[in-house]
C-alpha positions in Angstrom: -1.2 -4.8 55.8 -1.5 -2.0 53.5 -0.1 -3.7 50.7 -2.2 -6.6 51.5 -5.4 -4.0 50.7 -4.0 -3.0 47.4 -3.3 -6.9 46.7 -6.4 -8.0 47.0 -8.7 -5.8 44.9 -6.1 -6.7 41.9 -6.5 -10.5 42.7 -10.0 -10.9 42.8 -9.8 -9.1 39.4 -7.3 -11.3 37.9 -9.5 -14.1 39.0 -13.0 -13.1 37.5 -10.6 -12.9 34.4 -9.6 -16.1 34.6 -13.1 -17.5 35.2 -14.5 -16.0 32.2 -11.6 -17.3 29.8 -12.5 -19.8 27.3 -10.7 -22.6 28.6 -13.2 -22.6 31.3 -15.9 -22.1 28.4 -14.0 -25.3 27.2 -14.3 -27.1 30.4 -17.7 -26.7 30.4 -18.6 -27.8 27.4 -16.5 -31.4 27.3 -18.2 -31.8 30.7 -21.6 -31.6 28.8 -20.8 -33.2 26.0 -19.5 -36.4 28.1 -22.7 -36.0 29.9 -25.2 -36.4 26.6 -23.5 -39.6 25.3 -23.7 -41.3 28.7 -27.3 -41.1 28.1 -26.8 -43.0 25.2 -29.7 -41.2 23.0 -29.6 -41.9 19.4 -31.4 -39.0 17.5 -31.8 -41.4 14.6 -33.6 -44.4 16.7 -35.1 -43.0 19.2 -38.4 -41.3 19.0 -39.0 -39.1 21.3 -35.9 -37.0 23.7 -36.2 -38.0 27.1 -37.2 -35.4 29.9 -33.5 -35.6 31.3 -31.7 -35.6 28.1 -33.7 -32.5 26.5 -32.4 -29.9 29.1 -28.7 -31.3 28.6 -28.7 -31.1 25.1 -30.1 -27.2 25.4 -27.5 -26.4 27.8 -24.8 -27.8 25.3 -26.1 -25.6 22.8 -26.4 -22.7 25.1 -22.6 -23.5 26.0 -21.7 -23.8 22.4 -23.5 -20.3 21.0 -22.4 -18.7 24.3 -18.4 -19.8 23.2 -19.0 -18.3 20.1 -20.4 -15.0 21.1 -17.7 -15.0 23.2 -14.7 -16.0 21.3 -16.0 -15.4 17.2 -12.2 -15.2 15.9 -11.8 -18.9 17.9 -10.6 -21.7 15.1 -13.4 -23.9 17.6 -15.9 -21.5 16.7 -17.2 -22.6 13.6 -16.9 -26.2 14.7 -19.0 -25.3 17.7 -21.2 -23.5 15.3 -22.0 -26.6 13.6 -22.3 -29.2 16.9 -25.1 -26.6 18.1 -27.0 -26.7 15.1 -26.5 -30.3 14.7 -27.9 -30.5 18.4 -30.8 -27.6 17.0 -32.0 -30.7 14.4 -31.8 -33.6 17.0 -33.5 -32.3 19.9 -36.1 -30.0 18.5 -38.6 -30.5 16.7 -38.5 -27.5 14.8 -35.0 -27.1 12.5 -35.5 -23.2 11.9 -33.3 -22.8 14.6 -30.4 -25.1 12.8 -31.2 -23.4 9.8 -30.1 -20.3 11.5 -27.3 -21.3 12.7 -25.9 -23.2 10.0 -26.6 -20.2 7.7 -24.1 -18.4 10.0 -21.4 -21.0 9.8 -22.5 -20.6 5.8 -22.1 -16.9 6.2 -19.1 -16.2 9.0 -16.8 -18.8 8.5 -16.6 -19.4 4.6 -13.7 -21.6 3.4 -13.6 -23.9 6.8 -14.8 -27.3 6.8 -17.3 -26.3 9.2 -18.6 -24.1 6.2 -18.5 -27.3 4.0 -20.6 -29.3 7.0 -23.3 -26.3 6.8 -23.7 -26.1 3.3 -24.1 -30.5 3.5 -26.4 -30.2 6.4 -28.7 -26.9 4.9 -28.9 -29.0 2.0 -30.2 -32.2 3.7 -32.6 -30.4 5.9 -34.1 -28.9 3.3 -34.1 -32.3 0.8 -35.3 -34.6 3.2 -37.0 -32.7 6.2 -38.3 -29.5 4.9 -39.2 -31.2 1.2 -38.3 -28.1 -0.6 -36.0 -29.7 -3.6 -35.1 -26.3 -5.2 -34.0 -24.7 -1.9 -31.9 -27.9 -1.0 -30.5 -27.4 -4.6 -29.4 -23.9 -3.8 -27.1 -24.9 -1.0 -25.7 -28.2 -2.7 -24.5 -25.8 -5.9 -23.1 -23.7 -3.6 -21.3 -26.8 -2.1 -20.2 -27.5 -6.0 -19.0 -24.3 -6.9 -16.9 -23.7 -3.4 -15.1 -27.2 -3.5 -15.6 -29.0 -6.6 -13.1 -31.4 -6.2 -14.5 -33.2 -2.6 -15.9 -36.5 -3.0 -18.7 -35.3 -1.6 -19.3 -32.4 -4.3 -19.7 -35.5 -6.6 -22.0 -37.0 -4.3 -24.2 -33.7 -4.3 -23.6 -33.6 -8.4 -25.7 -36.8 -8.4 -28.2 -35.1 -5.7 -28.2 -32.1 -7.9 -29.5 -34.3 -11.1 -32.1 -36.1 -8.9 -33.5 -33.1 -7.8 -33.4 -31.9 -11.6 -35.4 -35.1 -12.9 -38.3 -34.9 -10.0 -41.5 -33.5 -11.4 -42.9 -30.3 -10.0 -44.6 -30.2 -6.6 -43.2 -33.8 -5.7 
């Protein structure tokens, strides 16, 4: 019975270890990813988020910043970095919150292809959703001069000399 005592302070321990470890983390977060495309929402059709799908796609995000926080040095984490942000632009309204967290991918994880996503999707929001040309410009150099030989840094070229032949204040 003694030994039994000493036993089972050590396993509870061991236990709340295990339940804090990221496979857990991972667990979570394929259950709530499963759970947002059964609702079948399409960010780019649909026109408003649904009252059931909006608090699913914030507790993905949650569970993606909250693996991060957790596990920074995680080859996931940049990738997770990106899905939340990517979730930030689809469900709300406002993208400042994507902004900030694909300027952290941008910032913590250069050289990764979740860096090369950021610097792609900074670029777009700031093209196409924010209007500000010159800012989207910025981002789509960078792109350039980090990985000039992508097919996609010849797509931005081309984005890069649109921006360069709009007028002023368009």
């Amino acid at each position: 019975m003694k030994h039994f005592s000493i036993l089972l302070p050590v396993l509870f321990f061991i236990s709340g270890f295990f339940a804090c470890t990221p496979k857990n983390d991972l667990k979570t977060i394929g259950k709530l990813e499963q759970e947002l495309r059964s609702t079948n929402y399409n960010s780019e059709t649909d026109s408003s988020v649904s009252k059931a799908v909006q608090p699913l796609a914030d507790k993905l995000l949650l569970a993606y910043l909250g693996f991060v926080k957790e596990n920074p040095e995680s080859p996931l984490s940049g990738d997770y970095l990106c899905r939340a942000g990517g979730l930030a632009e689809s469900y709300h309204k406002d993208v400042s919150e994507a902004i900030k967290i694909y300027e952290s991918v941008f910032r913590d994880y250069p050289g990764t292809q979740a860096e090369m996503l950021a610097l792609n999707r900074l670029g777009a929001i700031y093209r196409y959703k924010l209007h500000q040309p010159a800012k989207a410009k910025e981002y789509y150099e960078s792109f350039v001069s980090k990985y000039p030989f992508t097919s996609q840094s010849m797509e931005f070229k081309q984005i890069i000399d649109s921006i360069n032949q709009e007028k002023p204040g368009k």
